[in-house]
N, C-alpha and C positions, 0 to 999 in steps of 0.2 A: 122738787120740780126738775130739778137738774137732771137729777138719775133719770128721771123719766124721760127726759129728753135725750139722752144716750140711750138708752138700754130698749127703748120701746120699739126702737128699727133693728132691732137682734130677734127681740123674742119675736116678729114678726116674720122674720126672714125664718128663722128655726121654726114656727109655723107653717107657714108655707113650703119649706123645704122637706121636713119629715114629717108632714101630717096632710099634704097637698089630695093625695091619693084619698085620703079618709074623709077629709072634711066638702074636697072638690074644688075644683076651680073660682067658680062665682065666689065664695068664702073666703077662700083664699086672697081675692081680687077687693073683697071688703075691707078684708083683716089688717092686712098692710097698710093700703091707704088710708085708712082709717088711723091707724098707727102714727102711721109718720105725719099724718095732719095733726095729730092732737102735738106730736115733737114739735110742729111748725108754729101751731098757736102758743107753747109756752115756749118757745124763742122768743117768739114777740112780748109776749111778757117781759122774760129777761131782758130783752134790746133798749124798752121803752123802763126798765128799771133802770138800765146802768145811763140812758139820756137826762132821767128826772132826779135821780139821787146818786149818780155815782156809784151803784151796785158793782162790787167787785165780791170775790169767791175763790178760796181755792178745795173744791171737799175731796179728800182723800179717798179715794175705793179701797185701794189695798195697796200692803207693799209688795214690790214688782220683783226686787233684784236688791240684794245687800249684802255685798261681799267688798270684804276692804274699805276702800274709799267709797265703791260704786253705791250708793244708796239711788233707788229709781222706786220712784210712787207710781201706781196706778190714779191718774186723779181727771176733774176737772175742773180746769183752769178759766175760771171765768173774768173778761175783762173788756175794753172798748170793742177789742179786735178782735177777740172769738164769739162778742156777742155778734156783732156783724155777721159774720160766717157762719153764724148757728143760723139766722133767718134768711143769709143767703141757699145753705145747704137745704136746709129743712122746708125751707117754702119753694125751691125749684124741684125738689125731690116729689113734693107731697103731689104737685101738680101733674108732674113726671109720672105719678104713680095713677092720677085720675086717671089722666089721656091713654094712659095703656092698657086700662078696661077696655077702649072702643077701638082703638088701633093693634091691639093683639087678639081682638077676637077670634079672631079664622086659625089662632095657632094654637098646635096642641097641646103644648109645653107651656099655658099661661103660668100654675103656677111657679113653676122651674124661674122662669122668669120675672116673678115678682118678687121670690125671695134674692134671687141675686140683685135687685132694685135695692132692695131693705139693705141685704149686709154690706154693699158699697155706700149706702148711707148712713150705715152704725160706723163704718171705717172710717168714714168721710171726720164722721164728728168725734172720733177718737184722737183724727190727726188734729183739729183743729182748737179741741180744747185742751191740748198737753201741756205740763209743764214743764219738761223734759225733750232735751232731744232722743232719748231711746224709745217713747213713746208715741211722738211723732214718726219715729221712723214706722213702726208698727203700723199705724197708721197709713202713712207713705206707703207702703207695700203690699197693705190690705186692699187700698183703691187699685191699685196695680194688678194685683191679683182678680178684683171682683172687673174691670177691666177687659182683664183677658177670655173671664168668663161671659161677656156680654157681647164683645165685640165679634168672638166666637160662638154666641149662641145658636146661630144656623148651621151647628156642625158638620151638617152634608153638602155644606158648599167648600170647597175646593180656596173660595174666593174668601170666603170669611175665614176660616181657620190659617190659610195667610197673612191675613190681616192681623188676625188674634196674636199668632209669633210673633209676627214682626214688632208688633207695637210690644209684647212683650220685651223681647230683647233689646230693642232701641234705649228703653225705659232702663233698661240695666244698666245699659252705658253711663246716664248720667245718676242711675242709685249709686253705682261705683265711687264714682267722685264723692256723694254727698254720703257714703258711708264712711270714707279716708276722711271725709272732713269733719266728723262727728268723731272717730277715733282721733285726731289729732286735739279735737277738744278735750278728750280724756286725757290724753297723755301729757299736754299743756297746765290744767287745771284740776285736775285730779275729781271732775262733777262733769254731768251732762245735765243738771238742771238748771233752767236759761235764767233764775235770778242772779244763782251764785255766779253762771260765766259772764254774765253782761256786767258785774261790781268787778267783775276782777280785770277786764278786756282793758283799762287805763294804765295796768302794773306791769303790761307785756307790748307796748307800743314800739319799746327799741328792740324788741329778743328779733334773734335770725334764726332761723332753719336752712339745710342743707334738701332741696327737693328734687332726683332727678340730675345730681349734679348742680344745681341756681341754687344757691344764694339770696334768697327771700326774706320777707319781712313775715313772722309769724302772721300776724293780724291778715295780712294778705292774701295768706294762702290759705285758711281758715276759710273768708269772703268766697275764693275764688270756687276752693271746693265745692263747700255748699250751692254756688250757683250754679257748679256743672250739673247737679241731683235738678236744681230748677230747670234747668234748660232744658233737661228729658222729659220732666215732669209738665212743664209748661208750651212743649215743641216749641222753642225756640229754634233757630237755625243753624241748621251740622246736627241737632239731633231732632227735626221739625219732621221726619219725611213717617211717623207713622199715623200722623194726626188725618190727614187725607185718606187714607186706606181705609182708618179705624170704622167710615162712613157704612163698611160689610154689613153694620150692628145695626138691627132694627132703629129707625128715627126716635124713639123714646132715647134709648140710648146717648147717642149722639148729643142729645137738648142736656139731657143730667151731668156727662162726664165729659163731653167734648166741650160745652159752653159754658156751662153755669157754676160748674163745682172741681171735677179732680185739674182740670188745667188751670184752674185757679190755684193751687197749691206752691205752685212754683212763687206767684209773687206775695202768698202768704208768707211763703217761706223768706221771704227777704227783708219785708213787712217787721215780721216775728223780731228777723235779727237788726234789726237798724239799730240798737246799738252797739253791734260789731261793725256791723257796714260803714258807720259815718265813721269811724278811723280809718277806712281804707280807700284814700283816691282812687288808688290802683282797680281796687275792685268796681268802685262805683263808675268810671268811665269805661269798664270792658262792659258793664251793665247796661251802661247806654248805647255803647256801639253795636252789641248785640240786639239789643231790643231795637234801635230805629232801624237799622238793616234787615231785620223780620217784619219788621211793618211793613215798608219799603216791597220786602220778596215776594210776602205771602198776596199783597196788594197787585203786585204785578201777573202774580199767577192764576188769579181769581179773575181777572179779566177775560182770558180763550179760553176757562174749563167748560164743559157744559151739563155736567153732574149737577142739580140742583144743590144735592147736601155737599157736594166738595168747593163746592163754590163758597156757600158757607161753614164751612169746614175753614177754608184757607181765609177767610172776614176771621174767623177768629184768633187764627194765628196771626194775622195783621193785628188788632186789639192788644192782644197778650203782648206785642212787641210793645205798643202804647204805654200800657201799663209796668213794663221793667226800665224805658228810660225814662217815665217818670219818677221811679225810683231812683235810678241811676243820678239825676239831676237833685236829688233829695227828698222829693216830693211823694212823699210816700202816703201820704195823709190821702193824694189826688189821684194815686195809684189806687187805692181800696175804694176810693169814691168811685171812679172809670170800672174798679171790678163789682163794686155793688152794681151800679144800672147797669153794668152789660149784663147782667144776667136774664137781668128781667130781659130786653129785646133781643139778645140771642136765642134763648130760650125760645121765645117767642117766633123767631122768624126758625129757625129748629122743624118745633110743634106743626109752624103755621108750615112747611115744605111736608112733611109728612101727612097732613092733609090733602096736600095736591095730590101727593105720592097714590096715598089711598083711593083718593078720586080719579086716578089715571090708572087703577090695576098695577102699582107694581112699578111702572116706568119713572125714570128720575133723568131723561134727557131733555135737559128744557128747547132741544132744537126740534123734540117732538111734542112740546104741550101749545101754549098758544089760544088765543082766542076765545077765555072760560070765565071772562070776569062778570061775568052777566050768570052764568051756572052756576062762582062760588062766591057768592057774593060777599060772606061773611068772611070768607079765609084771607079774601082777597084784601078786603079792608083791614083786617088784624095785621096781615103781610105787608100793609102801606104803613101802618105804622110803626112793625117794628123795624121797616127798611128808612121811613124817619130816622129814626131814633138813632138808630145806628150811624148814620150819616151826619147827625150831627146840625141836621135840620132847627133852625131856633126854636128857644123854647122846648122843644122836647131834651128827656133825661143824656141823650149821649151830646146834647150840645152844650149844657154846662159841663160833663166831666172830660168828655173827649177834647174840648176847646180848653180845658183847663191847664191840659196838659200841656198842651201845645207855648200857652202861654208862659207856662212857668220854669220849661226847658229854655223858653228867648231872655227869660227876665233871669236867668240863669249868669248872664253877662260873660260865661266865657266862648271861646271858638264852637266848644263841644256842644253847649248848652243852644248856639246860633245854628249848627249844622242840624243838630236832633228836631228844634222849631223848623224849619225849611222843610227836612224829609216829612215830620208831620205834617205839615200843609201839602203838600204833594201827594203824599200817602190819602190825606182826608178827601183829596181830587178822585184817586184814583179808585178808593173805595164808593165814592155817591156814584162814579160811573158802571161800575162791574155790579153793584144794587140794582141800579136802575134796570140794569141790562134784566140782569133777573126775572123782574118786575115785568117788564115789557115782553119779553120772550115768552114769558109764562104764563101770563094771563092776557093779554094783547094780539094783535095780528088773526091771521089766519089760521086755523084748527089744522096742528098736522101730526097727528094722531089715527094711524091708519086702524091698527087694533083694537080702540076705543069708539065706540061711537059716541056722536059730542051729545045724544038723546039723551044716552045713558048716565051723562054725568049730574051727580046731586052734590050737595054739602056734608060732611060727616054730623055723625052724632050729636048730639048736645051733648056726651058726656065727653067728644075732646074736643068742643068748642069752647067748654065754660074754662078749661083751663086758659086758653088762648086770652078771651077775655080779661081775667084777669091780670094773666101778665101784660098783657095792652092796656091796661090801666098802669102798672107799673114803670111800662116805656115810657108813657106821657107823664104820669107827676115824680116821679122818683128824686131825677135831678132836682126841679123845682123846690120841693119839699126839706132834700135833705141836705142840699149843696151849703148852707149857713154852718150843717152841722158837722159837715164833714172838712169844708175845706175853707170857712170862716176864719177871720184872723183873729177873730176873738175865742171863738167857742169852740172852735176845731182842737184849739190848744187844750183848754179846759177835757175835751171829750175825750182827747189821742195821749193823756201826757201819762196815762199808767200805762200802753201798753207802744208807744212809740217815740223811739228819742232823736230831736233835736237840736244837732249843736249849733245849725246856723239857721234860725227859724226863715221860714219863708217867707220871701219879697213883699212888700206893700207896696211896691209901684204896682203902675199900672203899664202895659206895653202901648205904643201908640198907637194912636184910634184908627190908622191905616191898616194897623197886622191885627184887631180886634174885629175890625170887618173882612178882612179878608177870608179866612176859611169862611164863616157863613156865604158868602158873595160868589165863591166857586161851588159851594156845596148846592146853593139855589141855581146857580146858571147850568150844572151839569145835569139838571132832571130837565130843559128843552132839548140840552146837546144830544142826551141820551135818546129820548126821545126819536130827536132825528134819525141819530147813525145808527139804533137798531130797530126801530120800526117805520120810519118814513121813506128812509131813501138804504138801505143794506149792501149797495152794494156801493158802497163809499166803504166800509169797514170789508170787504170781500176785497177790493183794489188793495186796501194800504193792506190785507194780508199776504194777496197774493206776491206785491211788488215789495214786501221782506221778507219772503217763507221764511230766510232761515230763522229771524228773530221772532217769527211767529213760534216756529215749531221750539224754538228753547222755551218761549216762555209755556205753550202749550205740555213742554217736558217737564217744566218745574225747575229747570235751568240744569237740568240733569242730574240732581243730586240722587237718584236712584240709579242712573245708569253708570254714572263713579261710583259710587257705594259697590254697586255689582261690580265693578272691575277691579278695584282695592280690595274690599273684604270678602266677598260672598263669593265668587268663583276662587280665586285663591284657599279659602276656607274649605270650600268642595273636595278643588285637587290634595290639598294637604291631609283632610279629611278621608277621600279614597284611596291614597295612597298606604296611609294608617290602617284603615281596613285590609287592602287588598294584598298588601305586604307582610304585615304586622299581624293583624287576626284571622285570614283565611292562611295563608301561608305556613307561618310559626305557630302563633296560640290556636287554633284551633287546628291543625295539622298537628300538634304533638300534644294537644290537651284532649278534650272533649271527642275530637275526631279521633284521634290516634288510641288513644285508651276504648274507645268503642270498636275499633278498627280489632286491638289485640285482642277484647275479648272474645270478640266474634271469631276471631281466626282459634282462639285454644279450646271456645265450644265446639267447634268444627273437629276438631282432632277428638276429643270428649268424645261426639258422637260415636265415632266407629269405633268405642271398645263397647259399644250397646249395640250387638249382634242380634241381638235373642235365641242364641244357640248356648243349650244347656254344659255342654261339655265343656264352653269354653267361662260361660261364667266359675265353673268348678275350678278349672285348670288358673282360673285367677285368683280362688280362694285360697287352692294349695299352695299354689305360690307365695300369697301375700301369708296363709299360715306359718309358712317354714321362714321368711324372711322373722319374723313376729318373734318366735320359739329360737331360733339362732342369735336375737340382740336378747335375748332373756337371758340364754346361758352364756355365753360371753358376761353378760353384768355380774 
């Protein structure tokens, strides 16, 4: 069952990829989805094994690498925590794979496109069922890869293939750190397989390293690395600016690897290691500092975007922050709970923008949609609740885990644990506001869509609505359902203790009942505010624009971390770059290599030429000569 649930989004994608031409598109569009749904239904299997009997698993594929110490298995690892991420991966993937029958219709390259769907999904679960860090990394770099090819699948845009680089190289910055920090685990421990390093991490608590000049605590710098690979992996903030751009990639896209599954990796990845992490303060409060400060940014900037998907693009770099200082705080159990249900509503609200998208031609400026909720009736409703959910609205899935979080950062009891709870509550304001906005803009008001005629607009397919629906089911019971099992004080232990360790179990208080109503209380009041300030009276939000441009336009900038990045790396990079060329390569290396050797031979065929007269007497008068030269070094010998 196992194998098949790895291996069946390969042979898929390897179908689809070199057989797409033969077999056709529509087959193609079967095969796959077909594929990774039967992956998705024996996940569930597995998930609801290891709930009812504590199914664990390790099956060996092959051996990987065995040299010296280095022993590395091909394997998968099955436990609480990759059964989670198998039916996270597997059941947004398979849905992912429905909706882009009806949404990639009109393009030529379906199957091209659905096998790179599959092998960022066989990658996906390579990374997450490892037992090893060499094969997680494999993993790690496969979604990376299949990444660049998706985000870059409109090749002849100028705009995507930017995008495609950039989120490549950004992604490098922080593989960098999480490869030094995987080499440091070998060098440390002599294994990259996470049983032996996690038995061993108690035997190196006082050792120091020299890093950079510092003076560090092993254990620390271990933490610290692996988090910088998170940070890239997960857009966190300083390495957050390619997750907005990535938006280039078809909206299928977007919902698979920007919400539900490869920006998840980052706090698998941390997840995985908690028992490296709980020995490192140091680590665990840059963890939180980082992550409430990306909630905090990505929440501030989602506000004046007007890109439907960057809007939700930057929701989920806000979450992802969510989810690392819950970590950060210890609450790791509340972090994977917060990344189970986001998937489902982001996903969802993903899917359900690429339905507008479809139904608008094309257009993703929500200052041009407006006034369609009568036209999409269906989309519209799937969009209210995965804009619930997300928000954090009671009773729906993001209000147990996203409130959970909040709570258990306060019950945290130190300054850090009080400042992280505060930016959350703030943060959970400013996200129901910039939702709503959405909402409102998008389907409310007046129709200002010149291009489109509003006659024209219909609801998509049934074949990407059914996906919708169901994960609209998921938004609404998810948390309810699973919140005993994930973040219970009884059963969470029992469910999380093979694959996550605590050394100070988490709080049984309770916070008071003033800071337990409170996010719900601002998250409810902010759907009349919104209401107001973007469709009843607008030009209350045009005034408080106009009278801060500047703070407008930073936050509109993203607070400028592109246009420092351009001024720091990227233009410096150029001049240094063209200098290397224009000095270095045209100049020297290719002035006395490739140029200059083509240069001399041309000049000595030139001279060649003109002993080719085609006059007889002189070709003669050459032989005699070159005869008597011939005959004169004979006798001489």
């Amino acid at each position: 069952m196992e194998y098949l649930i790895l291996f069946l989004p390969l042979v898929a994608s390897i179908i689809a990829g070199f057989f797409g031409k033969l077999i056709g598109d529509k087959y193609c569009q079967i095969i796959t989805s077909l594929f990774v749904s039967i992956s998705a239904l024996l996940s569930l299997v597995i998930f609801f094994k290891v709930i009812s009997i504590g199914y664990e698993n390790n099956l060996i594929i092959a051996t990987w690498i065995n040299s010296g110490s280095l022993n590395v298995n091909w394997s998968i690892n099955i436990d609480s925590l990759s059964s989670v991420m198998l039916v996270v991966v597997t059941l947004v993937s398979s849905l992912v794979h429905i909706y882009s029958i009806g949404y990639m219709s009109h393009d030529p390259h379906k199957s091209r496109f659905m096998s790179f769907l599959s092998l960022f999904t066989f990658a996906m679960l390579t990374l997450v069922t490892s037992d090893n860090f060499i094969q997680l990394f494999f993993g790690w770099e496969g979604v990376g890869l299949c990444s660049y090819f998706l985000i870059g699948f409109w090749f002849k845009k100028p705009s995507a293939n930017a995008a495609a680089i950039k989120a490549f190289l950004v992604n490098r910055v922080g593989d960098f750190g999480f490869a030094l920090g995987i080499f440091l685990i070998f060098y440390i421990f002599g294994t990259v397989n996470y049983d032996e390093v996690f038995q061993k991490i108690p035997d190196i608590l006082d050792k120091k390293l020299i890093f950079l000049g510092i003076h560090i605590n092993a254990v620390d710098l271990i933490c610290i690395l692996l988090f910088i690979g998170a940070m890239g992996k997960s857009a966190q903030i300083f390495l957050h600016t390619w997750l907005p751009d990535a938006m280039e990639g078809p909206t299928p896209v977007s919902a698979l690897i920007h919400a539900a599954t490869m920006v998840t990796a980052g706090v698998f990845l941390v997840v995985r290691c908690s028992p490296i992490y709980e020995y490192s303060e140091l680590a665990l409060s840059i963890i939180t500092i980082v992550g409430m400060t990306t909630a905090f940014f990505a929440a501030s900037v989602a506000l004046v975007q007007t890109d439907i998907k960057k809007i939700i693009a930057y929701s989920t770099c806000s979450q992802l922050g969510y989810m690392f200082f819950a970590t950060g705080v210890g609450a790791y159990s509340v972090a994977m709970f917060h990344l189970f249900t986001h998937a489902f509503f982001k996903a969802l609200l993903f899917l359900g923008s690429g339905a507008v998208i479809h139904s608008f031609k094309d257009e993703q400026n929500i200052n041009k949609m407006g006034g369609v909720w009568k036209k999409l009736p269906y989309t519209y409703t799937l969009m209210i609740i995965g804009t619930l959910a997300l928000t954090g609205f009671p009773f729906l899935s993001g209000f147990y885990s996203k409130d959970a979080i909040i709570e258990f950062a306060f019950l945290k009891g130190n300054n850090l644990g009080f400042y992280a709870s505060s930016v959350g509550v703030f943060t959970a304001l400013l996200t129901s506001i910039y939702s709503w906005r959405l909402i409102f803009k998008t389907f409310h008001g007046k129709y200002n869509n010149s291009s489109v005629k509003i006659e024209s607009m219909h609801e998509s397919p049934m074949v990407m609505l059914l996906p919708l629906i169901i994960l609209a089911i998921g938004a609404i019971f998810a948390g309810i359902i699973f919140k005993d099992l994930f973040i219970g004080h009884e059963t969470s232990y029992e469910f999380w203790s093979s694959s996550i360790l605590f050394l100070e179990p988490l709080s049984k208080d309770h916070p008071p009942s003033w800071f337990l109503f409170l996010t719900p209380i601002l998250v409810i009041i902010s759907i009349p505010l919104s209401y107001y300030l973007f469709l009843k009276n607008t030009k209350i939000v045009d005034s408080i624009a106009n009278s801060n441009k500047s703070f407008y336009l930073f936050l509109k900038n993203k607070w400028y971390f592109d246009e420092i990045y351009e001024y720091i790396f990227v233009q410096p990079s150029k001049k240094i770059g063209y200098f290397f060329w224009k000095k270095i390569d045209v100049s020297f290396i290719d002035k006395f290599g490739p140029d200059g050797l083509s240069q001399l031979i041309k000049y000595f065929s030139f001279k060649a030429v003109k002993f080719q007269s085609g006059y007889i007497y002189q070709y003669a008068f050459v032989m005699l000569i070159g005869f008597s030269i011939l005959l004169t070094l004979l006798l001489v010998n």
